[in-house]
N, C-alpha and C positions, 0 to 999 in steps of 0.2 A: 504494500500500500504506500502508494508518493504524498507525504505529509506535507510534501510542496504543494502539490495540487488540491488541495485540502484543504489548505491555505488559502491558494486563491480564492475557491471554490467558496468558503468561508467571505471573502473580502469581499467578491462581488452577491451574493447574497446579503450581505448586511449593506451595501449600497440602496438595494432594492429596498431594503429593509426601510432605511432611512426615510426615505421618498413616503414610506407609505404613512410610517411617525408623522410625519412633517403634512399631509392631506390630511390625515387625521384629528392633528392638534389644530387649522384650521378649517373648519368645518363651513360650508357655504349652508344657508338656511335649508331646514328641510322640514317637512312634514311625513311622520307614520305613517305609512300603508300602501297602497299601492292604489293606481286610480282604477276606475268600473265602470265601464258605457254598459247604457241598459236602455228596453227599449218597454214602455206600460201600455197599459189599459187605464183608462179614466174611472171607466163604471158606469158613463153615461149611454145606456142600452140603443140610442138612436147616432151615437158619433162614431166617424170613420175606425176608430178602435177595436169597437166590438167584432166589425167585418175583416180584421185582422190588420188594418193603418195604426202601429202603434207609436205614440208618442216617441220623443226622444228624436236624440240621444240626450241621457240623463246624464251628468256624472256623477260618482261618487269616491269618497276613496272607504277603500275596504282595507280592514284588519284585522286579526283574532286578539280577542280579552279573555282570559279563561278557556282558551278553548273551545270558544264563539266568532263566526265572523261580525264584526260592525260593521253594517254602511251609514256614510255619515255625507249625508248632501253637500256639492261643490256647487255654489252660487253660478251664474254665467262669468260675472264679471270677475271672478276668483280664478278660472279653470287653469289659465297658464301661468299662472302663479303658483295655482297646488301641483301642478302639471312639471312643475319645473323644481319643486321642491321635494317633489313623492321620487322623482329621477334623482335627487341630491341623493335621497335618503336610500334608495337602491344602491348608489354609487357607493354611498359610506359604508354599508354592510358589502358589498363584496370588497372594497379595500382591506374591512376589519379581517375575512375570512382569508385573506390573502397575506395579512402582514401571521396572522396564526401558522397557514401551512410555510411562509418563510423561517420563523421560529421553529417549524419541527425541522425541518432541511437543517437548519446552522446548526440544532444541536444533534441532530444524527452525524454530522460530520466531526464536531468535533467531537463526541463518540468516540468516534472512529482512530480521533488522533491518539486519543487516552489509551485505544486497546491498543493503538502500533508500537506507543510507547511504553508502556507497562508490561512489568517481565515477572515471573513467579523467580522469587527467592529460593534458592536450593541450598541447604549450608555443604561446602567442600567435603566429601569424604563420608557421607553419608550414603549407606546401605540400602 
């Protein structure tokens, strides 16, 4: 095993690492959940809806609380606002998930280096 290469390996992994520190600790706004177009029914028995013209598109942003989804109404005048925040907040959780599997990489390597270098003790002349 080249504990050179390990090294490197090591180096530029924590480069990447850095980078994702650094988006993290500056976070752009964001809002929970993810956005929902949906398309209704009124309930008014004589409007194009009921003959299958359904309303919409609605948005929503949708989340789980407990192990429940929420939808929770995005105004018109809000959509590319939450639209652009709900994308923040996607961004920031795969960042998150990404600076984690860099942290397992560095320390599986440097692992790696501990066992290239670590030797079992044998005393001299032992049977």
């Amino acid at each position: 095993m080249n504990i050179s290469i390990l090294r490197k390996t090591i180096y530029l992994l924590e480069q990447q690492r850095q980078k994702a520190i650094t988006y993290l600790l500056h976070p752009k706004d964001m809002v929970s959940g993810s956005i929902y177009s949906t398309y209704k029914k009124c309930g008014n028995k004589r409007c194009r809806c009921a003959k299958g013209e359904l309303h919409g598109p609605f948005n929503y942003i949708s989340k789980k609380i407990d192990g429940k989804t929420i939808l929770t109404f995005v105004r018109k005048a809000d959509e590319n606002k939450i639209t652009k925040m709900s994308e923040n907040y996607r961004e920031y959780i795969k960042v998150i998930a990404r600076l984690n599997k860099l942290d397992k990489k560095i320390y599986d390597n440097v692992k790696k280096i501990k066992e290239a270098k670590t030797k079992d003790y044998e005393r001299p002349g032992k049977v």
